[in-house]
N, C-alpha and C positions, 0 to 999 in steps of 0.2 A: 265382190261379196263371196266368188264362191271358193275365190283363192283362200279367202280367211277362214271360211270355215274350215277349210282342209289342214288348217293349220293348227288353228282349234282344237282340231279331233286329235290330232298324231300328238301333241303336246298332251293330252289327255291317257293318251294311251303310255305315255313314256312314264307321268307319275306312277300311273297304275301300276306296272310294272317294277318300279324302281324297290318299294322294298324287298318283292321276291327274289330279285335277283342280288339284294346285300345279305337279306338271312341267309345261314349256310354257308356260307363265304367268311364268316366273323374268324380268325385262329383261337386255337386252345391254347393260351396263355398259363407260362407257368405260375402254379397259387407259392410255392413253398420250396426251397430248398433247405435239408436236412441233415448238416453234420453227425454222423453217428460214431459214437466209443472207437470203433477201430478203423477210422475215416473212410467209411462208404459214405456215397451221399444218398438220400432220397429223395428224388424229384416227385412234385406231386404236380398236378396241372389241371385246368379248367376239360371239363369232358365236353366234345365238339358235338354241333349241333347239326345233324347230319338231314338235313332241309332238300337236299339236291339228291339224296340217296345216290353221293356216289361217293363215300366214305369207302379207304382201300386199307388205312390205316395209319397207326402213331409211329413217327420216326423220332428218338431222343439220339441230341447231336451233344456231343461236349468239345472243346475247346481251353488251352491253356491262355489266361488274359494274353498274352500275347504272341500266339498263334492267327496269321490270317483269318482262316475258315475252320469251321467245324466238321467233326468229322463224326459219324455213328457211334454212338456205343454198341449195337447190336442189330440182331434181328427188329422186322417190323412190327409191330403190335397191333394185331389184326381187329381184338376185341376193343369195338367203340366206348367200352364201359369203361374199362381199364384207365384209373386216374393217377395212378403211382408206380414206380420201381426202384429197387435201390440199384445203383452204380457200384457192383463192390469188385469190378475188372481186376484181374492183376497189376502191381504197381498204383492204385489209387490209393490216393492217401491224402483224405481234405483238411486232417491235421495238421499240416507241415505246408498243404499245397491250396490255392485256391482255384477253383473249375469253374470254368463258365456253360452254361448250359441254355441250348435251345429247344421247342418243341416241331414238328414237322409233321402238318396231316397230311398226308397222301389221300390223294384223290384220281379214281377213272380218268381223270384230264387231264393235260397237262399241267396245270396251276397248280404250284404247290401251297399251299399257306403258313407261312412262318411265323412264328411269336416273336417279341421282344426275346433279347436274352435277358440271363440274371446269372449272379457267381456267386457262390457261396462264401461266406464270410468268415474271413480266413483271423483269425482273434492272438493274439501275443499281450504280453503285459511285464511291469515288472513292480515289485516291492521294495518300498522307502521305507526303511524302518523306524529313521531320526524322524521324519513328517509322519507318519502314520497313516501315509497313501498309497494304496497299489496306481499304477498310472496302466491304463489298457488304449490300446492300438488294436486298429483292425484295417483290413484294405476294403474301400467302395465296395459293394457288391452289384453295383449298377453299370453297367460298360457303356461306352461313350455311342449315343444313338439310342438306347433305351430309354424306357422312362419307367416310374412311379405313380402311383395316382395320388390326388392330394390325399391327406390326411396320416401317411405313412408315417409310421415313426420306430426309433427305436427305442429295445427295455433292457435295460443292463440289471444282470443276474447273479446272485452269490449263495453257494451253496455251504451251509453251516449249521446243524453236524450236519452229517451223511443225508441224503434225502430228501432234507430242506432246503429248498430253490425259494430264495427271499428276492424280495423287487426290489432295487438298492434307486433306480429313478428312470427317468425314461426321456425322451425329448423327440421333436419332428423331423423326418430325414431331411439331411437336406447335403449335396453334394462337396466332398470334401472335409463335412465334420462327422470326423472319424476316431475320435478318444472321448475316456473319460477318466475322472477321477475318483476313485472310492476311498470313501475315510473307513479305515481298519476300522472294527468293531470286537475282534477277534484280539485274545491278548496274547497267544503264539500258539501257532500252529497250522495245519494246513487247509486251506479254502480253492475251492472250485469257483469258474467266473466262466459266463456262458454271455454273448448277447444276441438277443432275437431281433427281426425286420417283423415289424408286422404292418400289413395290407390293411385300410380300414371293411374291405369287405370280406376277406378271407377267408378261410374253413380254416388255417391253418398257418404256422408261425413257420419263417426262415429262422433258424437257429445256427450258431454260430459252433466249430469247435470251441470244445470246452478245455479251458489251460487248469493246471493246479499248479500253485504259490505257494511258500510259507512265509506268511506274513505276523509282525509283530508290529504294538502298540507302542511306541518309547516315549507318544509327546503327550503332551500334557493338555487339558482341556481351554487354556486359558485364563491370562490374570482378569479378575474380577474388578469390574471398576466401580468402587466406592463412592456414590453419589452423596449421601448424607450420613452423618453422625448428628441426632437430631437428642436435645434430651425433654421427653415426654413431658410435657406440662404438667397432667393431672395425676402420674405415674411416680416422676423424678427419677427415669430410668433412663439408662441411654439407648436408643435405637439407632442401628444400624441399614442401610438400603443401599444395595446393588444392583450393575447390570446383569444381567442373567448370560451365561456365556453363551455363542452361536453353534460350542459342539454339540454335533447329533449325538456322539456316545457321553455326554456330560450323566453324570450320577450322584452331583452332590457339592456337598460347600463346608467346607471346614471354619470356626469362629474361633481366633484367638484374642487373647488381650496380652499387652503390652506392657510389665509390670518392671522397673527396674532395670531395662535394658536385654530381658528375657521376654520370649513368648512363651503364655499359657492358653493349653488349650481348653477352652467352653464349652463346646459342642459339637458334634456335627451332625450334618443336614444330609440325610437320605431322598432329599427330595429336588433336584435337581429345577423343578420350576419355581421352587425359594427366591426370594428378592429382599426378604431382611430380618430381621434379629434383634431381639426386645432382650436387653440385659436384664432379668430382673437382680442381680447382684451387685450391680453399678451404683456407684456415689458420687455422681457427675457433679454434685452441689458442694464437695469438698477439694475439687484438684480433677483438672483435665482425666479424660478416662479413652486410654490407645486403643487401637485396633485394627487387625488385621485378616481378609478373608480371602483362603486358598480355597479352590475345586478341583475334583479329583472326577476318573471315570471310570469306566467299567474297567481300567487299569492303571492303580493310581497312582500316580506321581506328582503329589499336589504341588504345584507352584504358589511361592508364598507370598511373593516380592517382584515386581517390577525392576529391578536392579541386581537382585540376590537370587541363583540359580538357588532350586530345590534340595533342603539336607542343607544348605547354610547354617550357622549358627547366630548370625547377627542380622536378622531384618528388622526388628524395631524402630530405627531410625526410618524407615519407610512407609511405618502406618499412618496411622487416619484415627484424629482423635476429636473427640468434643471441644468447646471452648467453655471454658471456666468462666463466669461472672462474679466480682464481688463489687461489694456498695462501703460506703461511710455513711453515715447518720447518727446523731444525739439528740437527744430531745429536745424540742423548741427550735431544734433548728428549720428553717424552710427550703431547704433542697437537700439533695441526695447525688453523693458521688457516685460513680460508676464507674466498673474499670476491669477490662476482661484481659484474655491471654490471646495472642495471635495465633491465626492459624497454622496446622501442618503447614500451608504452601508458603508460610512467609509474607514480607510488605510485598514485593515484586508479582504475587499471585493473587492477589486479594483488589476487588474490584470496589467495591462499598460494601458499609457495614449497615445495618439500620438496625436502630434502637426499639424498642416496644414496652407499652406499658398496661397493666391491667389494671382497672380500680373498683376493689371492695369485688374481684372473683368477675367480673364482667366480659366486655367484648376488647382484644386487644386493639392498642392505640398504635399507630406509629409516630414517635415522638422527632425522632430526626433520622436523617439519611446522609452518611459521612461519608466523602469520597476519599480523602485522604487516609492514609495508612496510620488513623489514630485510633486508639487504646483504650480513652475516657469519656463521660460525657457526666457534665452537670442536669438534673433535671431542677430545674427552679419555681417548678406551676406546680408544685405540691399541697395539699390544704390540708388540717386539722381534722384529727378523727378521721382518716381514711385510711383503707389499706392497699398497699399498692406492690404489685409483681411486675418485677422488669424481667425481658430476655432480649438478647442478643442475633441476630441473622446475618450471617457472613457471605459472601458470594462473589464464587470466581472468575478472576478475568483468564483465565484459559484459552487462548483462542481454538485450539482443539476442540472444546466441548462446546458441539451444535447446537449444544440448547441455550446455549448464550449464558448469559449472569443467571446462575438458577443459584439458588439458597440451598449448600449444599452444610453447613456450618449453624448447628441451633448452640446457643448458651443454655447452661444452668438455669431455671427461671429464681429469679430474689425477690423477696417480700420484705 
């Protein structure tokens, strides 16, 4: 029994003990390194918690990535306060060069306490003028044996005009990805691109040298995909509906029609979250009615055609147009011919057709549903004294479009 107590006790005494002897002992980690205009770096670092009162002082070590060991930058840094200095030695230059850096507290005892290192983040890039992408490069700034806390991430930065540092997007560190890509926004001329580390607890941002580019816009924002040409039931107009492009610099949509083998243009759309377009000019009810819709951006070079580069002269064989309906009928007769025009995509595109019926202004009926690539339909359940509106719904077999057989094809409505 009295072995154990003694054991007891000394196990007691070691807890006790143990946190006093880890406070003070923690290193001053660096918070930040600082690419500056004429490649000095600033180091900033965690101010040390001097528990044991034998703080002697801050030693800042740098390092080429591929240099064994570190070596001084300078004198010691005697003041415990002291949480930054810039590095602007002769020959440094974090422009062109990337530095690795450590912190070192000097203490009364032998033990020294070392930080992690960190390297400053050395940034190059270049400009695609045909794509309308800067692509940006930069080397790890974490060297092999460091670490990161979670949450880290980086924020890629573009400066437009002068002054204005915009957040172009950001993502989580993570080892090895080290690029990005920026879509031009800019329609020629020169931009600044910086990127930061930033720590989730940090006072303070690792920032990267900053490159200047002259970058230009040459592409275009994207062909428009033409979902419907629908003609308005209660209207008798043709409407129009599209996908809405995925550029960030999208600014808009241009509306032509299709008249005799020429485009004319309708309108255009300053509103770049636009999705369609009510012809009220349209005569859908007398003869199919074309059309075609380019987008343009903050530098425009509207694409008009899926096949036909921009500044063409002949895209109309490429638009997207209503389908025309007409009927036969005489009086006393008891059915009604039907008989429409085929689609832009041809038999080879065209999935089923289905027929619709209104009677006396009510709820539409669907009369039949034709698979095959035909043109006409008799309706035979007609009666006396009624009034009756037919339309037309067309839908593709596309295997492309996700959304399966979607009714992208309205008719004329006939009464």
């Amino acid at each position: 029994m009295q072995i154990i107590a003694h054991i007891i006790k000394l196990s007691l005494l070691v807890i006790g003990l143990f946190p006093l002897m880890l406070a003070g002992q923690i290193a001053s980690e660096i918070e930040c390194l600082v690419v500056n205009n004429d490649g000095s770096v600033t180091i900033s670092w965690e101010q040390y918690i001097d528990v044991a009162a034998d703080f002697t002082g801050y030693q800042i070590n740098r390092k080429l990535p591929a240099d064994a060991v570190f070596t001084s930058t300078g004198a010691v840094i005697a003041d415990i306060s002291s949480i930054s200095i810039t590095d602007n030695a002769p020959g440094i230059d974090a422009n062109i060069q990337q530095y690795c850096y450590q912190i070192w507290v000097i203490r009364s005892g032998p033990v020294i306490l070392e930080s992690n290192s960190l390297c400053t983040i050395n940034l190059s890039g270049t400009s695609d003028i045909t794509l309308g992408l800067v692509d940006l490069m930069w080397v790890d700034p974490l060297p092999t044996g460091s670490f990161l806390p979670a949450g880290t991430i980086y924020e890629v930065y573009y400066e437009f005009p002068a002054g204005n540092w915009i957040l172009d997007g950001f993502f989580d560190y993570e080892t090895g990805l080290n690029s990005y890509d920026h879509e031009v926004k800019v329609c020629d001329d020169l931009v600044n691109f910086r990127v930061d580390l930033k720590k989730p607890a940090s006072s303070c941002l690792s920032s990267s040298n900053i490159i200047t580019l002259q970058v230009e816009d040459h592409s275009d924002p994207g062909i428009p995909i033409v979902t419907t040409v629908t003609v308005d039931s209660l209207t008798g107009f043709a409407q129009l509906e599209w996908f809405q492009s995925s550029a960030t610099d999208l600014a808009g949509y241009v509306i032509y029609q299709c008249i005799g083998g020429s485009q004319i243009e309708l309108q255009t759309i300053s509103d770049p979250s636009s999705t369609s377009f009510l012809d009220i000019n349209s005569s859908p009810g007398t003869s199919p009615e074309n059309y075609l819709v380019s987008s343009f951006d903050n530098c425009p070079t509207p694409n008009l055609s899926p096949t036909v580069l921009p500044g063409a002269t002949t895209i109309c064989p490429n638009d997207q147009s209503s389908i025309y309906l007409d009927y036969q009928w005489v009086v006393c007769q008891d059915f009604v011919d039907l008989a429409w025009t085929t689609p832009p995509w041809g038999e080879d595109g065209l999935a089923y057709v289905e027929v619709y019926r209104r009677t006396n202004g009510g709820v539409d009926e669907l009369l039949e549903s034709i698979v095959a690539a035909e043109y006409e339909f008799r309706d035979e359940s007609i009666l006396p004294n009624e009034t009756y509106s037919y339309f037309i719904k067309a839908y593709s077999s596309d295997p492309s479009d996700s959304r399966g057989h979607c009714p992208i094809k309205h008719s004329n409505p006939r009464s």
